[in-house]
N, C-alpha and C positions, 0 to 999 in steps of 0.2 A: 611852483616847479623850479629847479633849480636852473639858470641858464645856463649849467655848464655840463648839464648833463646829456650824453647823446637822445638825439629823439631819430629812430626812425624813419624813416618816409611813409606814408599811409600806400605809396603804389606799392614801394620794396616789400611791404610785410605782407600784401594780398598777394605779390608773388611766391614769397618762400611758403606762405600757406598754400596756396596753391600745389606747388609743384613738393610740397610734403604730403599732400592730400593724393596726390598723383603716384608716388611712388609707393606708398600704402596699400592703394589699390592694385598697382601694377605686380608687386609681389605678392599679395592677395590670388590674383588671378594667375600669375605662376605658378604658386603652391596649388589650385585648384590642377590645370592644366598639366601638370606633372603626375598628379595623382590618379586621372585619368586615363595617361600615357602608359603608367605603372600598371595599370589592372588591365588595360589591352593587348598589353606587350606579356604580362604574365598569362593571358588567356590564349595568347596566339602559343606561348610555351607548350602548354597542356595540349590544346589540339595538334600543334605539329608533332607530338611526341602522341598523340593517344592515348594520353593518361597514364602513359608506362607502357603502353604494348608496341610502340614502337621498339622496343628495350629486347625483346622477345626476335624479333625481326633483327637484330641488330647479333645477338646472338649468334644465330642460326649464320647468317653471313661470316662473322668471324671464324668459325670454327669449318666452313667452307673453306676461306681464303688459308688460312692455315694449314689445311690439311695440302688442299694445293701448292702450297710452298716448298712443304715439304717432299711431297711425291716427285713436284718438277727437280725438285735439288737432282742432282745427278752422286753425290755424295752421301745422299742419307738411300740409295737405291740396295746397296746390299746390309742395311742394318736390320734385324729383327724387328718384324713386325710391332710385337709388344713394346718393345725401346722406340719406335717412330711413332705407335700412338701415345706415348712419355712424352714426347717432340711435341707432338700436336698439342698436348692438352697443356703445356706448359706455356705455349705460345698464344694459345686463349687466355690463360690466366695473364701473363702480362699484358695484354690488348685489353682483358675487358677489368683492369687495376686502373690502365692510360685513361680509359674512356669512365673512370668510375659506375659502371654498372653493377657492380657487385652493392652499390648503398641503395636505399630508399629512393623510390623515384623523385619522392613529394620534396628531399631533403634538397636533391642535388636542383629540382626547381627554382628553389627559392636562391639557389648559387648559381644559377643561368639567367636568373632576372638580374641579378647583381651585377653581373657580367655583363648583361645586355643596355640594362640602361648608363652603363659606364662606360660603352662603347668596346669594351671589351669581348671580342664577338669569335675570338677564337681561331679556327682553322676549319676548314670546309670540309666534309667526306668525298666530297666527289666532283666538286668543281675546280678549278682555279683560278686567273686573269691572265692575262693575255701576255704577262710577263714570267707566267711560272707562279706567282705566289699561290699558298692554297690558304693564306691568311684572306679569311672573311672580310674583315678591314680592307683590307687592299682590293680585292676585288669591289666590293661597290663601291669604294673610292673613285675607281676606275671607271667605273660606271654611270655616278652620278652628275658631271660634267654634262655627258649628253641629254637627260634625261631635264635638265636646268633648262639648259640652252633651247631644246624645242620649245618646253612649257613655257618658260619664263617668255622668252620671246614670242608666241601666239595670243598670251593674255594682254602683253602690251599692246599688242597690235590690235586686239578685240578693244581694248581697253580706251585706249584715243582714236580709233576708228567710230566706235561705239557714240563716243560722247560728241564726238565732230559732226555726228551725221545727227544726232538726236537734237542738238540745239537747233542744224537745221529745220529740219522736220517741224519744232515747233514754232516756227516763223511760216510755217507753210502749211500750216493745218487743215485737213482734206483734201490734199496737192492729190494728186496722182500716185507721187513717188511712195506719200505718208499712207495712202491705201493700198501700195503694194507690199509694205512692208509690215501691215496688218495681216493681210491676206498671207506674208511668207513666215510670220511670228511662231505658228505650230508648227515649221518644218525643224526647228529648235530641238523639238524632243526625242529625235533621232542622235543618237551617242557622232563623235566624232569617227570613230574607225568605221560604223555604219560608210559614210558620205565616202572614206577612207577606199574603202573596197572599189568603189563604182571610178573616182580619181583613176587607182591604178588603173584602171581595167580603160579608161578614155584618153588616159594622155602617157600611157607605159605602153598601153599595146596598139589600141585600134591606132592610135597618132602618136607616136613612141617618141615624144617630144622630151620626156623627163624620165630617171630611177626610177623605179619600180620599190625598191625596197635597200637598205643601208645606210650612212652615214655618210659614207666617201667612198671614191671611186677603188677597185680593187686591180692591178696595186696603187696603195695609196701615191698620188701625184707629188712631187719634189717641188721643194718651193714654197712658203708662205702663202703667197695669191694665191697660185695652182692647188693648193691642201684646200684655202677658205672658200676661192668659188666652186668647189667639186662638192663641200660641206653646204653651200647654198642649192646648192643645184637639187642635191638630197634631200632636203630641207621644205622643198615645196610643196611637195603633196602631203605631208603629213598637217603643214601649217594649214595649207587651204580646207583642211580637213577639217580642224578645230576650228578655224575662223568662219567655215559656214556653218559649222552646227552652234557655234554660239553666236553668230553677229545679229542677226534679225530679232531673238528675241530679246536681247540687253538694249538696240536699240528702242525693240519697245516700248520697254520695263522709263529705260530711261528719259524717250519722249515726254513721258506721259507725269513724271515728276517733275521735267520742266515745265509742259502746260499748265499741272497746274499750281505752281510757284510764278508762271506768267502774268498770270491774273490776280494778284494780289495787289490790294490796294500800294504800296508803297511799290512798286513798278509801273504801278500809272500813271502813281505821282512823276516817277523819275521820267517818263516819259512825256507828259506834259511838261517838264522842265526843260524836254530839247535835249537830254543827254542820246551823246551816241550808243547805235545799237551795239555795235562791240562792247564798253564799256557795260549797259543795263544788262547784258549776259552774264559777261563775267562777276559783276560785283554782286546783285540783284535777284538774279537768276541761280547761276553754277554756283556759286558759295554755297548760300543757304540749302543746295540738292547735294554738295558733296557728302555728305555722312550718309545718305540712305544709297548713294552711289557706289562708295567705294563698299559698303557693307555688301553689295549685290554683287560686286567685283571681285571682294574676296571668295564669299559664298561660292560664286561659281568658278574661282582658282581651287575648293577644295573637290568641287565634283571633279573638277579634271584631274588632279592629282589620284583621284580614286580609278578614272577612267581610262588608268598611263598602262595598265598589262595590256591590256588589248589593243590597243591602237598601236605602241610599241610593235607587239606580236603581229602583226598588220603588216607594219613598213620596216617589221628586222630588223626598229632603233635600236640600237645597241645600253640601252636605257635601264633606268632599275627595274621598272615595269616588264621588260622582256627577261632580264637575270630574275626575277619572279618567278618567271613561268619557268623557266628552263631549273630551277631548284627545283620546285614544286614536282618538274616529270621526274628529275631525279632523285627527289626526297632526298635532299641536302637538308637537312633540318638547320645546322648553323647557320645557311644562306638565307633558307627562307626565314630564321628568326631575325635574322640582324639587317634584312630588306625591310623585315616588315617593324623594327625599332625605326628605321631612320624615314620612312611616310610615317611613322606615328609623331615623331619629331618635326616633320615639316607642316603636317597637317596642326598638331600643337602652335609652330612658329605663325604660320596663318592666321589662325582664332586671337592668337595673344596682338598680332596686330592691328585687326578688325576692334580689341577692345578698346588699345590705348588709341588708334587712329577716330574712332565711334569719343570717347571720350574729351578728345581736342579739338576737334572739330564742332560739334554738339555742344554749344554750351545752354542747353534742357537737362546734359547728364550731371546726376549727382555722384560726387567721389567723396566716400567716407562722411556721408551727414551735410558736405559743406555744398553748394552751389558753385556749379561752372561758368 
């Protein structure tokens, strides 16, 4: 071999293998996850629209508002009958030109999927935000801030509550506490707004301690603190909500992967060595359980994401999940398609998480042929 030729390192080239092997996969599962997104978001099209016969409905309305237009004019009052239904029908025809009804339902589908997955979502029939816009965009823009902030904050809380309390528990197996929390494990299968209703109704009314239902106080409070603790304040009952209907059973789930990763042979070992117990947790213990952990953490960030209309609807969160329901009564079709694009997009970003976090973690996983 030539000495003057570069060589490599054997670590550097098992890394760029690696992390080529990684990124292969990672668009791999992209492209899956995208595709997936495509055919729900295309499916949620057809049903919000009824295969066309929403189209029919939509009709009938135009040619309603129109005619109304006209009549209320105070200037079309003495025109000839025959000349004001000229009016009317002319004012259909450009409304349903605007709204492309006059083409193929199937055609203008596959240009609302277009649209939809490029964020491109239009202008709302019947709703707006709280600024006037009747751009779809803009409204759950508006939206989604709140909608973050409860969820995202009640899974971390479940999340390092969960794990704090399980590693206990497995230092203390058959304690009292570790069988009451066996015993509290099936109260788990009860949804969050379930636990939701009975909160408001013991610390809204009977003991009117906390909100009942909103975000912030109305009118909103002046002042940064004054805004954020009046948003705290609001804030609790929906969290206590989700935190008891998931906390007993994650710590179960998660006890019981600690115990038994406790008992493996090289923890006994480390333990006969005298290492401390903080240490033989962390290193020994929680490593080797983080991949089936975090898989059980995302899994149950996607139920709740699923579980956000109604718990929203519950405490009045001003959230995507309540702009849901409120399309849905008024059959906003734009609303509800481009709600239910951006939970197709979150619940996508989740999984795509869960893969590459499952794949780094895990080194049993295979990427592309090669060992982790």
């Amino acid at each position: 071999m030539n000495p003057e030729s570069p060589v490599q390192p054997p670590a550097r080239h098992g890394l760029m293998r690696d992390l080529r092997r990684l990124l292969v996969y990672s668009g791999k599962r992209l492209l899956a996850l995208f595709l997936t997104v495509l055919v729900g978001v295309y499916l949620t099209i057809v049903v919000a629209n009824m295969g066309g016969e929403v189209d029919e409905l939509r009709m009938v309305q135009i040619r309603s508002e129109a005619a109304e237009m006209v009549r209320a004019n105070p200037d079309f009052q003495d025109m000839p009958s025959e000349e004001r239904n000229r009016l009317i029908q002319r004012q259909v025809e450009l409304e349903v030109e605007r709204l492309r009804l006059d083409e193929p339902f199937m055609l203008r589908s596959i240009d609302y999927l277009r649209q939809a997955i490029s964020l491109d979502l239009g202008r709302a029939e019947q709703m707006h935000s709280d600024r006037g816009s009747r751009e779809v965009y803009d409204i759950i823009v508006e939206r989604l801030p709140a909608t973050l902030l409860l969820f995202g904050t009640a899974n971390l809380l479940v999340f390092f509550v969960s794990v704090f309390m399980a590693l206990s528990l497995s230092r203390h197996y058959g304690s009292l506490l570790d069988r009451c929390v066996i015993a509290l494990a099936p109260s788990s299968a009860a949804p969050g707004w379930f636990y939701g209703i009975f909160l408001i109704l013991l610390f809204a009314f009977v003991f009117p301690l906390l909100p009942a239902s909103g975000m912030v106080a109305a009118p909103p409070p002046e002042g940064t603190w004054a805004y954020t603790l009046s948003v705290l304040r609001h804030m609790l009952l929906p969290l206590a909500a989700m935190f008891v209907s998931q906390l007993f059973v994650s710590i179960y789930s998660w006890r019981t992967f600690f115990l038994i990763h406790s008992s493996e042979d090289y923890v006994e070992m480390a333990r006969a060595k005298g290492l401390p117990v903080g240490l033989i947790e962390r290193r020994y213990i929680l490593r080797p359980t983080l991949a089936p952990i975090i898989t059980s953490f995302l899994l149950m960030l996607v139920g709740l994401w699923s579980g956000a209309i109604i718990l929203e609807q519950v405490f009045n969160w001003p959230g995507l999940g309540s702009l849901l329901f409120q399309a849905i009564g008024h059959r906003d079709t734009p609303v509800i398609i481009g709600s239910v694009v951006i939970f197709a997009y979150l619940l996508a970003l989740t999984v795509f998480l869960l893969d590459i976090l499952y794949a780094l973690l895990d080194p049993r996983i295979r990427i592309e042929g090669g060992e982790r």
